[in-house]
Residue, then its C-alpha position, 0 to 999 in steps of 0.5 A: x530492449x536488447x535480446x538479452x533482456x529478453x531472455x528468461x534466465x537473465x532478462x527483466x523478466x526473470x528478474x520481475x518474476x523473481x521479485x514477484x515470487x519473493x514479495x508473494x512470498x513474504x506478503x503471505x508471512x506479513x499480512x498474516x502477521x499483521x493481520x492477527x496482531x491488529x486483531x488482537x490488539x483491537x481485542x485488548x485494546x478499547x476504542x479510546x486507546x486505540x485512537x490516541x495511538x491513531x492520532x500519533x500515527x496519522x501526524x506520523x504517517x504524514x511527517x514520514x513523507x519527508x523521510x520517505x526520500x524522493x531522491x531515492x526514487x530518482x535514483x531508482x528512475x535513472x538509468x547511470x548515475x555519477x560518483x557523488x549521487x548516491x553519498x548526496x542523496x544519503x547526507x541530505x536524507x539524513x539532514x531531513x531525518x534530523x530536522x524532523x525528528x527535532x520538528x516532531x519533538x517540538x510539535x508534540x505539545x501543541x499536537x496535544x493542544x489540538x486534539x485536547x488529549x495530553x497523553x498524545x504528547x509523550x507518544x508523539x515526542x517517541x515517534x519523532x525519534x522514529x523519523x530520524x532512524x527511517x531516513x538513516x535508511x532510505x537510501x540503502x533501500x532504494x540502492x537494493x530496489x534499483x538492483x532489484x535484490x528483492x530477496x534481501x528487502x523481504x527478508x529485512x521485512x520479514x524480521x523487522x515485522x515480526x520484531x514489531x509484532x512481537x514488541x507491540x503484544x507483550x507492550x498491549x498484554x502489559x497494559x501499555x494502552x496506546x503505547x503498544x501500537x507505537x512500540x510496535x512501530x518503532x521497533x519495526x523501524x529501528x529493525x529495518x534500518x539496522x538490516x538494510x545497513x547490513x544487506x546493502x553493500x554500499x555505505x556513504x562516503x564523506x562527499x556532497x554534490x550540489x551538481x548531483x543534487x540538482x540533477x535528481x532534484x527536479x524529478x524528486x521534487x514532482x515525486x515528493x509533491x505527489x507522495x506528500x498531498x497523496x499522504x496529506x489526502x490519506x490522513x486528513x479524515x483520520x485528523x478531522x475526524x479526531x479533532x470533531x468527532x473524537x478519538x472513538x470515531x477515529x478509532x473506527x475510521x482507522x480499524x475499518x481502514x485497517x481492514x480494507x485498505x492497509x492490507x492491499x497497500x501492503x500488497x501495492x508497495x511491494x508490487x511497486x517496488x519490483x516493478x518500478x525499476x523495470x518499468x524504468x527499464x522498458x521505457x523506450x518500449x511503451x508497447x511492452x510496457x502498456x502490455x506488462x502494466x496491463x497484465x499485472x494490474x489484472x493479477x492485482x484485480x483477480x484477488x482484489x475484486x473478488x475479495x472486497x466484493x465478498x467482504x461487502x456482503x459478509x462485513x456484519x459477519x466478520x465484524x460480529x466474529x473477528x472484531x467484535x460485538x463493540x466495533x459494530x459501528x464500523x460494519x458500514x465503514x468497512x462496506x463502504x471503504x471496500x468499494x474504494x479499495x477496488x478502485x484503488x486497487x486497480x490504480x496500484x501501478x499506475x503511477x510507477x508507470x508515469x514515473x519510469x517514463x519521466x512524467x512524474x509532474x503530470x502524476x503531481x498535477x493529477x495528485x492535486x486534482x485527486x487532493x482538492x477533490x478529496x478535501x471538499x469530500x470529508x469537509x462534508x461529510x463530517x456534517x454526517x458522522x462517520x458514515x458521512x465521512x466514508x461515503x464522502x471519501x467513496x464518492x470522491x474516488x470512485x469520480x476522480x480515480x478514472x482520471x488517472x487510467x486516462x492520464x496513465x493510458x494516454x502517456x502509454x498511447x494507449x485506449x482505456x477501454x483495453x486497460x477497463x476491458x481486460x477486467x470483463x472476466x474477473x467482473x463477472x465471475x465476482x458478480x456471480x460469486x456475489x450473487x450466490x453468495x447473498x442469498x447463501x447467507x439469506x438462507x443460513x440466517x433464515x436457518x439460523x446457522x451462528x455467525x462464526x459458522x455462517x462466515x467460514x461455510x460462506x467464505x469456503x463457497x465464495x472461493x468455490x463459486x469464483x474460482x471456476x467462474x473465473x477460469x471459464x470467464x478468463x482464461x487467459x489469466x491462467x494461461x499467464x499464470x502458467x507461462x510464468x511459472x514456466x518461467x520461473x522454473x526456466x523452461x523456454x515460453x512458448x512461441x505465441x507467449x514469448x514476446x511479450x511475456x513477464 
């Protein structure tokens, strides 16, 4: 890494930090958003209609792996690329698009067969049309991402969001049913890529490289493996569920899903796509880059542990007072997946790691490890209901999950109790603020203070209680935290922060 890298004004990290700013930034905005949208729509929407829309999305979220283009990533991954790359990877992104889109309209009435409900037919044949106009997009994408113009992705997110939300609850107040949750997602597709065609400054020409196409395609073709059992293993107990229990118990799996995981695989992706090019970037420093992975899966880990840690304890009051008296059942869903989320959590940068340092097929062979462990769970659990399901899907993550520190941490050269030890702060200023926070809510039931109270009294001293634990126990995050911003605003790091700082 030359010293020009190094520097804070023109540097990777300059650059990391101005993505992390812009991604912050526009997260605030999206959660938000999608957060009042979800929960409005669950209030307009009964069960059974939100599970016929979760049927539709868990084919759909499924099919969009083949969209979501592994030649993309490759073109992210590499550090030249020739004259015919780019055109190859958008002509062949296209031809995939079309052929799902033609697949998926196929597909819709035997997918209504299988589920017994034909009103899935018609809104599985409007999501097809979505393939095709998610892959005319990929490759722009990934062209922004590799230049790292995140303030160019995050304004596109934020619009085509915001588009989405709007399109989704004029359909919901309509009376649409299970139609709005899919407008809502079309109209955010069809956004995206309208924005990105206009942000991106390259467009393709009428050229095909076969030599091109072999050249990413070894490496593509481990990531697109990994992205499609990961995917595969992330919707099979939605579909089970669906086809089992039925749409009601799907649509509890998928709100208490909504809940915990979405938002901080909302916040994964974005962290991903900053830091993946950079990570590209430093791979011939594995120590810099063990040192940057280590420090930014702690942030991640500073507002994830304690959030799912509270949320563990508070779920029958945010259930009672966000949801719902009728969505009381997903009161243990949402408990149990919490304890997963904290897991994966951790897990966020793991795998842009294996891949910036050309590993992708051990990340591949992992991702089946991960996707047989996780089958065997659910096939299971289904013997106990929803609970069972969710318990299932715990147990096996909280098993299997490790292992991807260790692979991850070995590539790096690295011990795994640096990367477990560097959590001992954050897991003790969680544990206290859990403590407190059980017997806060012993007494305020005792005292007989209403739900809605009780959750906005426990929450403000949940925020009290792990802040100051937190600084005393890790004080180094602070620190960091104060670098950065001293980066960010260009003034020179201090000399003990400055060789290996973001």
């Amino acid at each position: 890494m030359t010293d020009k890298d190094r520097t804070p004004g023109d540097g990777i990290g300059a650059r990391i930090l101005s993505g992390v700013a812009w991604k912050a930034g526009s997260q605030v905005v999206l959660q938000v958003c999608r957060m009042i949208v979800a929960l409005t729509l669950a209030r307009i929407l009964a069960p059974h209609e939100w599970g016929l829309a979760a049927m539709v999305m868990v084919f759909a979220s499924f099919v969009v792996v083949f969209t979501d283009n592994a030649l993309g990533t490759a073109l992210i991954q590499r550090r030249e690329l020739l004259h015919g790359d780019r055109s190859t990877v958008f002509w062949t992104s296209t031809a995939i698009g079309v052929v799902l889109a033609a697949a998926g309209i196929a597909a819709a009435g035997p997918l209504a067969d299988f589920y017994g409900e034909p009103e899935v037919r018609s809104l599985f044949i409007a999501v097809s049309v979505g393939f095709f106009v998610s892959a005319f997009g990929t490759t722009q994408m990934a062209l922004l991402a590799r230049d790292m113009e995140f303030r160019k992705l995050e304004l596109r997110q934020i619009a085509s969001t915001l588009v989405g939300a709007a399109a989704g609850l004029t359909a919901a107040v309509m009376g649409a049913g299970a139609w709005a949750i899919v407008g809502q997602q079309l109209a955010e597709m069809v956004t995206s890529t309208v924005l990105l065609w206009c942000f991106s400054p390259w467009h393709p020409s009428f050229t095909y490289s076969i030599a091109s196409l072999r050249r990413l395609g070894g490496f593509a073709g481990n990531v697109f493996g990994e992205n499609l059992l990961f995917q595969v293993g992330r919707t099979l107990p939605s579909i089970l569920i669906g086809r089992v229990l039925g749409a009601a118990s799907v649509g509890v799996y998928v709100l208490a899903t909504n809940v915990i995981l979405v938002p901080f695989s909302r916040i994964a992706a974005p962290l991903q796509q900053v830091f993946f090019p950079a990570f590209s970037r430093m791979s011939d420093d594995l120590s810099r880059l063990a040192d940057v992975w280590i420090r930014a899966t702690r942030l991640v880990g500073l507002i994830s542990i304690p959030s799912l840690v509270g949320l563990i304890i508070l779920a029958p009051d945010f259930v009672d007072v966000v949801l719902g008296s009728r969505w009381e059942q997903t009161t243990v869903v949402i408990q149990i997946l919490a304890a997963v989320g904290i897991v994966q959590s951790l897990q966020t940068l793991s795998g842009e790691v294996l891949m910036a340092l050309g590993r992708a097929g051990t990340l591949f062979r992992f991702s089946i490890v991960w996707f047989l462990g996780s089958v065997a769970a659910v096939s299971i659990g289904l013997h106990w209901g929803i609970v069972g399901v969710a318990t299932a899907y715990a147990i096996a993550t909280l098993v299997i999950e490790p292992l991807r520190t260790y692979v991850t941490t070995r590539a790096l050269g690295i011990s795994p109790r640096r990367f477990v030890s560097a959590f001992n702060g954050i897991a003790q200023a969680s544990a206290a603020m859990a403590v407190v926070l059980v017997l806060a809510r012993a007494a305020l039931v005792h005292a007989g203070v209403g739900a809605t109270i009780r959750l906005i009294l426990l929450v403000a001293i949940g925020g009290c209680v792990y802040l100051p634990c937190c600084i005393w126990r890790a004080s180094e995050i602070a620190d960091e935290i104060r670098s950065a911003a001293r980066r960010r605003r260009g003034v020179p790091p201090r000399i003990e922060t400055a060789e290996v700082g973001l």
